[in-house]
PADOVEX-732065 format. One record per residue (C-alpha): x, y, z negated; residue number from 1; residue in three letters. Coordinates in steps of 0.02 Angstrom, whole numbers, plus 50000, padded with zeros to 5 digits. Each point is the difference from the previous one (the first is absolute). Layout:
N
- X:Y:Z:NUM:ALA
...
REM end
This chain:
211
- 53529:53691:51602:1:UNK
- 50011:50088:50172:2:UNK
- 49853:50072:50131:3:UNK
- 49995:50068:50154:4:UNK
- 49935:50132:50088:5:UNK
- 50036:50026:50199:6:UNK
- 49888:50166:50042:7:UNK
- 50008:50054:50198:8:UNK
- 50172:49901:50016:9:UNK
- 50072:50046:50171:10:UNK
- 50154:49932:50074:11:UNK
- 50055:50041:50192:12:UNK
- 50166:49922:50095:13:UNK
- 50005:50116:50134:14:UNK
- 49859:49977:50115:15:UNK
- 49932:49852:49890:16:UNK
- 49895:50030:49865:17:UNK
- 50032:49859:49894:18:UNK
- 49873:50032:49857:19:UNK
- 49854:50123:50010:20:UNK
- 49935:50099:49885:21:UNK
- 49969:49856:49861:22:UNK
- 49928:49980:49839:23:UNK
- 49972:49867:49886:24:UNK
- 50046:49967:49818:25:UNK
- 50070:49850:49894:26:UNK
- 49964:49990:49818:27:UNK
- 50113:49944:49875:28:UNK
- 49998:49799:49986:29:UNK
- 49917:49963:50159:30:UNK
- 50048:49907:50135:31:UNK
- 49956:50096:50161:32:UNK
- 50056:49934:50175:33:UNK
- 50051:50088:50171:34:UNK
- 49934:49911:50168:35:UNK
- 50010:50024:50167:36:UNK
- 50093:49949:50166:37:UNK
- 50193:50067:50043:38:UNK
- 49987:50162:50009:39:UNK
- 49856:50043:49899:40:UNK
- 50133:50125:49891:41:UNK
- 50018:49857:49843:42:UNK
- 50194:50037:49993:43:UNK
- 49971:50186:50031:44:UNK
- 49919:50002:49855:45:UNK
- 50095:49897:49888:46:UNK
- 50138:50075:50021:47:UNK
- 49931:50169:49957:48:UNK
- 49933:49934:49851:49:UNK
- 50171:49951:49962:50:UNK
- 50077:50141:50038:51:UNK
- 50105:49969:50151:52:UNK
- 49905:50124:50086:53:UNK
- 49912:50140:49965:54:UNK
- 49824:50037:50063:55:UNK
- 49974:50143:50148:56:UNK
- 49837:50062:49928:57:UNK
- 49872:49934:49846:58:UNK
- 50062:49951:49809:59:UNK
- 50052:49840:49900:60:UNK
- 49956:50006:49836:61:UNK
- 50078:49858:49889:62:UNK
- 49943:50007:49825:63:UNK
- 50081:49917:49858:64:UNK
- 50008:50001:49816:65:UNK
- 49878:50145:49993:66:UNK
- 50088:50116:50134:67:UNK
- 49974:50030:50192:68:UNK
- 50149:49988:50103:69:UNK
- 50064:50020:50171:70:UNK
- 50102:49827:50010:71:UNK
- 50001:49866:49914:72:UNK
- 50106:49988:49846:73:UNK
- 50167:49911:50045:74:UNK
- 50023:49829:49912:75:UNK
- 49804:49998:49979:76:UNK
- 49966:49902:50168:77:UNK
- 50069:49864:50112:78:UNK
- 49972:49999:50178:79:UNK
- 50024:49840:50110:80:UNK
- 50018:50053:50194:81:UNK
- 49968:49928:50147:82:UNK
- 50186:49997:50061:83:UNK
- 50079:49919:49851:84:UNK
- 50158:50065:49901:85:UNK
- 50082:49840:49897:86:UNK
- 50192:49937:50056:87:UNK
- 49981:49853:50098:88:UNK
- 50180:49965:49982:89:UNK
- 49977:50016:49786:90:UNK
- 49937:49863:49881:91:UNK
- 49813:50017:49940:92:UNK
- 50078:50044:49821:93:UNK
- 50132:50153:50062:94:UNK
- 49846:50066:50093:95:UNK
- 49876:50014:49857:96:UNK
- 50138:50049:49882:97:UNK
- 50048:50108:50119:98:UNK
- 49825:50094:50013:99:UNK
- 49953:49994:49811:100:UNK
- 50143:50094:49960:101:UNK
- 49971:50137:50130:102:UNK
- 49830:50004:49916:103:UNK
- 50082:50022:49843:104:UNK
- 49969:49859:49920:105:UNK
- 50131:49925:49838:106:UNK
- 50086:49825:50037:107:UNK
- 49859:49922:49846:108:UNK
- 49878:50083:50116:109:UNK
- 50030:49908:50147:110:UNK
- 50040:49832:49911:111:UNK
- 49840:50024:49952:112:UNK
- 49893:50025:50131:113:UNK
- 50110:49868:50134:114:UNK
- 49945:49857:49863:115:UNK
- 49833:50057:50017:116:UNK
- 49994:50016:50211:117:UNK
- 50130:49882:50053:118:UNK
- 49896:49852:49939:119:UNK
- 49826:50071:50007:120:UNK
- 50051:50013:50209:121:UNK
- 50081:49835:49997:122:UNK
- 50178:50069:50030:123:UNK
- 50095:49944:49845:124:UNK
- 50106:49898:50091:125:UNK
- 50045:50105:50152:126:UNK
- 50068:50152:49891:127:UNK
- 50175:49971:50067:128:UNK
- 49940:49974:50185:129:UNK
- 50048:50134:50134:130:UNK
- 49825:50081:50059:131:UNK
- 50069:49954:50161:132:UNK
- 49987:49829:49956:133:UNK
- 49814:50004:49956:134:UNK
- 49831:49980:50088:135:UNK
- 49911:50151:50038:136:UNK
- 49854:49953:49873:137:UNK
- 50149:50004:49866:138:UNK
- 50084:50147:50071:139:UNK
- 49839:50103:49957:140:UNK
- 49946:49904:49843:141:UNK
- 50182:50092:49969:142:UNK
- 49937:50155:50076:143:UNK
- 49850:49987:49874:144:UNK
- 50111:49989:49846:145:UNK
- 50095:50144:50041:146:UNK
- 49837:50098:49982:147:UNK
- 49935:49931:49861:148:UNK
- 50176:49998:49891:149:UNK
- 49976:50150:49910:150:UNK
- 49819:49973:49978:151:UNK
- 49949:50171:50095:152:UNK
- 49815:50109:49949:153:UNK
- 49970:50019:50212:154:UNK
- 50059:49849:50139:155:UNK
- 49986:50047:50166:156:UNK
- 50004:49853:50109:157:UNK
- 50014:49983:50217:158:UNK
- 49957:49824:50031:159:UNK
- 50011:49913:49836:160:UNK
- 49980:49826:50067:161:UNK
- 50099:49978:50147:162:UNK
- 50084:49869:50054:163:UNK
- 49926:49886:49827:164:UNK
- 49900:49845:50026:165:UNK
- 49807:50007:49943:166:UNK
- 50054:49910:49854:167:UNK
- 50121:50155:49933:168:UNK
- 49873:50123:50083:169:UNK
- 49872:49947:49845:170:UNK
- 50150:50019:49868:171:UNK
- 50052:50159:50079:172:UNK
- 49808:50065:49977:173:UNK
- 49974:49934:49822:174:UNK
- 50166:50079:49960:175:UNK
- 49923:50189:50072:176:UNK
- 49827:49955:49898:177:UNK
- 50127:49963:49848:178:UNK
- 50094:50164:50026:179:UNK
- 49829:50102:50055:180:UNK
- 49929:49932:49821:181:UNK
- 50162:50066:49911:182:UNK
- 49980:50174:50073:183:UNK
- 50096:50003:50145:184:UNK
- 49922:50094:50142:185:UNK
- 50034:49915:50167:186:UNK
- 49972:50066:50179:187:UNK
- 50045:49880:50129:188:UNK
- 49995:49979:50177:189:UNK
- 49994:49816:50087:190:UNK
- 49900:49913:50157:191:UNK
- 49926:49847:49885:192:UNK
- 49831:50051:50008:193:UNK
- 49921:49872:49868:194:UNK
- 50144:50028:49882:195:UNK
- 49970:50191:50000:196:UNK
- 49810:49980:49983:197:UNK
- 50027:49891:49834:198:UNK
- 50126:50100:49932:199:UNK
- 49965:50207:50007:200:UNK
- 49881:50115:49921:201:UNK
- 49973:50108:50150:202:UNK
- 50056:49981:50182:203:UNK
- 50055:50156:50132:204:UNK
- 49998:49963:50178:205:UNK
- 50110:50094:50094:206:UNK
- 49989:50033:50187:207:UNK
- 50118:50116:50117:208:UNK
- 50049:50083:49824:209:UNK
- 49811:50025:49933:210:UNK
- 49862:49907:49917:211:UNK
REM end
């Protein structure tokens, strides 16, 4: 299991101070959620957390398995952005294949988990489709499964349920509940309001890059 601790996080483009001097801390198996308009420094953040960037000034500690770290252990996490990273012009199948195996992941491996996702997001029979092909709720129930595949210990998710209908909204939150109950620490970031007050432990609000 993972946790977080973000203590006097700065992070400054130019002029801009995009997050200011923040602190908060997610424990292991919770589901904690980011709010706030455009703007408010949710991305600055996640992507520190990630390690895409590196903070000007405070400390992220990430512990796991007994040990403080600086980052997040590789292979340990999944993160689903806000700009989106699947090949539109590649079949739902190539693309998960694709991403399991840069995760590591043996061919019974991914057998495995695709007969468990495919179906349980109603995609069995679109796993030759182009993504291109798809409508955007499938193109991110896609997006979904490429976090979950090899069944990660933190998720770290910008707008989990866009562009799905209210109906896949609810599977998409019993799904996080499932994974939340399993372990999995999630932090997520999305604008449905009621979903995010029936589905996390603990809620930040973020404003101009501060609580």
């Amino acid at each position: 299991m993972i946790s977080i601790d973000v203590i006097n996080v700065e992070k400054n483009y130019g002029s801009i101070k995009a997050v200011n001097t923040l602190s908060f801390s997610v424990q292991a198996g919770q589901i904690f959620a980011l709010l706030g308009p455009n703007g408010a420094g949710k991305s600055s953040l996640i992507r520190m957390l990630v390690g895409l960037t590196m903070p000007d000034a405070g400390e992220i500690r990430i512990g796991y398995q007994g040990e403080v770290r600086a980052t997040i252990p590789e292979g340990s996490f999944a993160y689903l952005p806000e700009d989106r990273g699947l090949y539109l012009d590649r079949s739902v199948s190539d693309n998960l294949h694709y991403i399991a195996k840069l995760r590591g992941m043996t061919k019974v491996q991914i057998q495995e988990q695709l007969a468990h996702w495919l179906p349980r997001f109603d995609l069995l029979d679109k796993t030759n489709e182009k993504l291109s092909k798809l409508s955007k709720g499938n193109q991110q129930k896609v997006q979904l499964i490429s976090c979950f595949i090899h069944q990660p210990k933190l998720l770290i998710l910008a707008e989990p349920f866009s562009g799905l209908d209210p109906i896949n909204q609810e599977h998409v939150l019993t799904i996080l509940k499932e994974l939340k109950q399993s372990g999995t620490t999630i932090l997520l970031s999305a604008h449905q309001m009621a979903l995010v007050e029936r589905l996390a432990d603990q809620m930040l609000l973020l404003n101009h890059g501060q609580q």
